[in-house]
N, C-alpha and C positions, 0 to 999 in steps of 0.2 A: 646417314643415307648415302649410300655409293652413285658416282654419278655414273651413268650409262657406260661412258667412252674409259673409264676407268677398268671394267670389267673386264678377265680374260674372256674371248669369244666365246670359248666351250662352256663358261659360266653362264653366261648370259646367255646360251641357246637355253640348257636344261631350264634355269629362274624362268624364262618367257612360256615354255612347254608350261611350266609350274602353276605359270598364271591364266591356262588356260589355250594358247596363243598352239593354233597349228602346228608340223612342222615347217613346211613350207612359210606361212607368218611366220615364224621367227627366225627364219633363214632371211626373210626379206629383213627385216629390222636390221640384224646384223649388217649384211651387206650394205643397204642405205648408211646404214652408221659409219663403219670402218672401210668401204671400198668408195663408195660414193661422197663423206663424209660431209652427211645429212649433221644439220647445226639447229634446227627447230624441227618441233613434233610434227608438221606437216610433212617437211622434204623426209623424215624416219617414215612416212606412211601410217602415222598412228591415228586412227577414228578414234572418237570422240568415244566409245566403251572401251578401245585397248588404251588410251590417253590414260583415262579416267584410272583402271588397273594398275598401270604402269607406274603413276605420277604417287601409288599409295608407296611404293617399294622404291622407286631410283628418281637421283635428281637428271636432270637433262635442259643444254642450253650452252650455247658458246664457250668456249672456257679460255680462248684465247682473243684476241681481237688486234690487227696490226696494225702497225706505229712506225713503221718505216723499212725504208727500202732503198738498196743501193747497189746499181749494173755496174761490174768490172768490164773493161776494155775487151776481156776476150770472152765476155757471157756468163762470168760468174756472178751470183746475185747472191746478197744478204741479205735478210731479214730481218727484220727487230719486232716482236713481238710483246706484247702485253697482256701480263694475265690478271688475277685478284691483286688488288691491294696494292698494284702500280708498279707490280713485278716484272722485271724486264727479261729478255733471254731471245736469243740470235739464234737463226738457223743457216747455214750456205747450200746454193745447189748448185754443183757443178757438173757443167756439163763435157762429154769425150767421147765423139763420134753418137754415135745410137743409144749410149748411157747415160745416165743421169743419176749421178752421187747424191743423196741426202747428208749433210755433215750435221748433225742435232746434237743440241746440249739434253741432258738430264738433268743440271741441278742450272738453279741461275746464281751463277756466282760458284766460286769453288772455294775448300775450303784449305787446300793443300799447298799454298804457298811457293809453289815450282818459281825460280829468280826468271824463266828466261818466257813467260806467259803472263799476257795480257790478263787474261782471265782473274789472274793472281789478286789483282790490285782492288779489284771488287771483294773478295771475300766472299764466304758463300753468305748468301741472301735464304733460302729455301731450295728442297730439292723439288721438281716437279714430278708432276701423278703422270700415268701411263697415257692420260686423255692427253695430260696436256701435250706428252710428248709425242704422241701421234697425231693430233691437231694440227701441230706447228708443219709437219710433213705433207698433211691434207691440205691447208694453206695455201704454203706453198706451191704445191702441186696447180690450186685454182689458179694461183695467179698467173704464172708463168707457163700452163697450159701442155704441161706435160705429165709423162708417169715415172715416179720415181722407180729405177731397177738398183740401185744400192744404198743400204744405210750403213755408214758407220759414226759409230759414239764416239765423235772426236771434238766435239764442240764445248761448250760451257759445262765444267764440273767434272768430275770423276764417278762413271759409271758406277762401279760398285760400292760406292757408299748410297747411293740408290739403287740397291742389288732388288726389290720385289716389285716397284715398278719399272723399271729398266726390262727385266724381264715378262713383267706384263707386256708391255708394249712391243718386246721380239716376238713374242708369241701371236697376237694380234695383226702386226706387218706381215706376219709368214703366213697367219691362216686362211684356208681357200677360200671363205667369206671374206677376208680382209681384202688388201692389195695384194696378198698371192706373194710378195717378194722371197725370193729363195733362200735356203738358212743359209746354204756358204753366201751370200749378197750380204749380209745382215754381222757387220764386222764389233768388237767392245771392244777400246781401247784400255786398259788399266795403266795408272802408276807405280802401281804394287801393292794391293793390297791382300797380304797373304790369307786373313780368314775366309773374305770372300773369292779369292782364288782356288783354295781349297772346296769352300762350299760349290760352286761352279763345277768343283770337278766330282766331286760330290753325286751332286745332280745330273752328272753326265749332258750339263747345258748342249744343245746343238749347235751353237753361235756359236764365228770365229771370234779368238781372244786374240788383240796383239798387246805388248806389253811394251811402256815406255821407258827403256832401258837407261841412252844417252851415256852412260858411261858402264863401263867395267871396273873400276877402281871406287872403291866404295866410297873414300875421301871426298872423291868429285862426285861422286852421283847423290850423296849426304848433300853437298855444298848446293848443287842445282837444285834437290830434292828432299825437304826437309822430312817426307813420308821412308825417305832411303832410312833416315838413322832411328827408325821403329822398327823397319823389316829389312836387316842389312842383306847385303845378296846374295851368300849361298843359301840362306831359308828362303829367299824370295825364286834364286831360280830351283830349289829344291820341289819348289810348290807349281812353277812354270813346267817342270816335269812331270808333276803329279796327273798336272792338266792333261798334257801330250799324250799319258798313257789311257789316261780314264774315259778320252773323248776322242781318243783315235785319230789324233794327228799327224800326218807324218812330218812335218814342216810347224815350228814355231813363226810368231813372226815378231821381231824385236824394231822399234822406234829409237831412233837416231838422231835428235838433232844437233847439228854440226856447226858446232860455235868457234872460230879461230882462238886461239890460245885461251883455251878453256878445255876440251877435250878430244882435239882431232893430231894429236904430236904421237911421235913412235910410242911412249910409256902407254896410250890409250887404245893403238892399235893391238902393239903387245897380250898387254890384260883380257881384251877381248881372247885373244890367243889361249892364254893358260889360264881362262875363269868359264871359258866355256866351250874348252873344247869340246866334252862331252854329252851336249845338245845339236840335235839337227833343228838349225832354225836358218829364218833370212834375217839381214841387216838392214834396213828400210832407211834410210841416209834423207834427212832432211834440213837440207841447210836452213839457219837459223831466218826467220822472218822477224824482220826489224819492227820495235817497239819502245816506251820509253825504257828502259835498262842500258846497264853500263857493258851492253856486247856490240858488235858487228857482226853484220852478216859476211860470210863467206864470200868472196871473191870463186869464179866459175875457175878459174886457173888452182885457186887451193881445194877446193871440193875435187878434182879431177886427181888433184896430187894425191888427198886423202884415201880415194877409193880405189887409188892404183896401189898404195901401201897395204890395203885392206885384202890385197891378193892372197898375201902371204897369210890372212886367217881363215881360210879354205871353206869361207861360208857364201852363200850366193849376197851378193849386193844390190839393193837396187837406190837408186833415186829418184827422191819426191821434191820437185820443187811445185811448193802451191800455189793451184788455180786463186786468181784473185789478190795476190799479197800487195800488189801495188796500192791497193783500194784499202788496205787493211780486212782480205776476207781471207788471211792464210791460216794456215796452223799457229797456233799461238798469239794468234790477234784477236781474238774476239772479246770483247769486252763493254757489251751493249752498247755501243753506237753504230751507227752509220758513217761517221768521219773516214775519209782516204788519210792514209801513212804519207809522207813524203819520199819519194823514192829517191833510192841514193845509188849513189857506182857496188858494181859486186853483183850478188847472184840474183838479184831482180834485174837484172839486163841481160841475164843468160837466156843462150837461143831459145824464144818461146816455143809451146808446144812441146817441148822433150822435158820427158819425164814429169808432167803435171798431173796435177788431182789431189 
């Protein structure tokens, strides 16, 4: 039996028409459901005849319930969330100026091993349904008392190994009954996964895809990325191209994390040079956010060196250092708790405010 908040919207209108339900009734449902993010039959609007209907076809009733909460110094918040069966899974909201970032996981726990992610060391637990993944959004949203304007899947797990509710759940965030959020807002990060890349292009998804590169030299990106030595990377960016044309991209966008002596030396800069000159993409540069592993974070004076050498691969550059990493709420920290990281010298002391999110 499907639970409600699992349903794509366009599903769920037609089923409710099916079961009798107006249109307008089943326009409200929805809405209460996915824009309001009604959690019992009452706050859904359901009497006691559409209850009754409703409760023979779909299940419905909280699917997440919170477990903790943790404010970074400059307003970013973490979440810890609990689903069935004492399933754990984080969400971050950060905030920047008038916006408001969703960072959400899709699976809790991941199963891909990446050396320089917290997430790693869990393992994947289970992937989460499309409720849950848009729950944890609605959630948050109550608590903190605002509207989310962007989502991207950069939190616990690898989107497309949850490719049909992953994309339930975009589909739901965008739709006019839903929160309305707009498809370029609504970003998937992958680590490479070439079938569901291909299928994505396939489908002519509308969602931005970035992809988590981190090196050019397949040796190192195997070493950080054990997913690297199943999809090595001319089939991986063959398949990032296939994306660019099928979904009309003019701009890829490639993930950077920038670990000192591990992949930010000339040999790394180079490679990016002759492995890809032939894609229009950006390089998204995010120094490395400290965890238990055997790296450092970048120093603000090496990350400055790196991106000045990066001139010479004549692709635009930006940098991300993340909202919250003090706290442990950055990229590559997530890892169901609430504990703060111990911050150390290097690029957690770089001038805040520039280049976060």
């Amino acid at each position: 039996m499907d639970h409600l908040r699992d349903l794509p919207a366009s599903r769920l209108l037609d089923e409710l028409r099916a079961l009798g339900d107006t249109p307008q009734g089943a326009r409200d449902v929805v809405l209460n459901l996915h824009r309001h993010g009604a959690r019992d039959w009452t706050a859904l609007g359901a009497g006691k005849a559409r209850r009754a209907r409703m409760e023979e076809r779909f299940r419905f009733g909280p699917l997440l319930e919170p477990a903790g909460l943790r404010t970074a110094s400059d307003g970013t918040r973490k979440y810890l969330f609990r689903a069935a069966k004492d399933v754990e899974v984080e969400i971050v909201l950060i905030r920047a100026g008038k916006r408001v970032t969703a960072c959400v996981s899709s699976q809790a726990g991941c199963a891909l091993g990446c050396t320089f992610c917290a997430t790693a060391a869990m393992g994947l637990v289970r992937d989460l349904s499309a409720g849950e993944i848009t729950e944890s959004i609605l959630l948050a949203e109550r608590e903190a008392g605002v509207r989310v304007s962007d989502v991207v899947f950069m939190g616990q797990g690898e989107p497309l190994q949850n490719y049909d509710a992953v994309m339930a759940a975009c589909g739901n965030l965008n739709h006019q009954y839903g929160p309305g959020i707009g498809r370029k807002h609504i970003s998937i990060s992958t680590s490479g996964l070439v079938p569901q890349i291909l299928r994505f292009a396939a489908e002519k998804q509308r969602w931005r895809m970035y992809l988590s590169l981190h090196a050019a030299v397949q040796e190192t990106r195997a070493a950080l990325m054990p997913v690297a030595r199943r999809w090595p990377l001319p089939e991986l960016l063959d398949a990032m191209r296939t994306v660019q044309r099928a979904c009309a991209m003019p701009w890829l966008t490639f993930q950077y994390v920038a670990i000192p002596g591990v992949n930010m030396d000339d040999r790394h800069v180079d490679a990016l040079a002759t492995e890809l000159w032939w894609l229009n993409y950006i390089l998204n540069v995010i120094p490395w956010n400290e965890i238990d592993a055997p790296y450092r974070p970048p120093t603000w004076a090496e990350v400055k060196d790196f991106t000045t050498r990066l001139r010479r691969v004549g692709c635009p550059v930006k940098i991300r250092y993340s909202a919250g990493k003090r706290e442990g709420m950055g990229c590559g920290q997530l890892s169901a708790e609430t504990v703060a990281v111990e911050a150390t010298a290097g690029h957690s002391l770089a001038p805040p405010g520039i280049f976060t999110g």
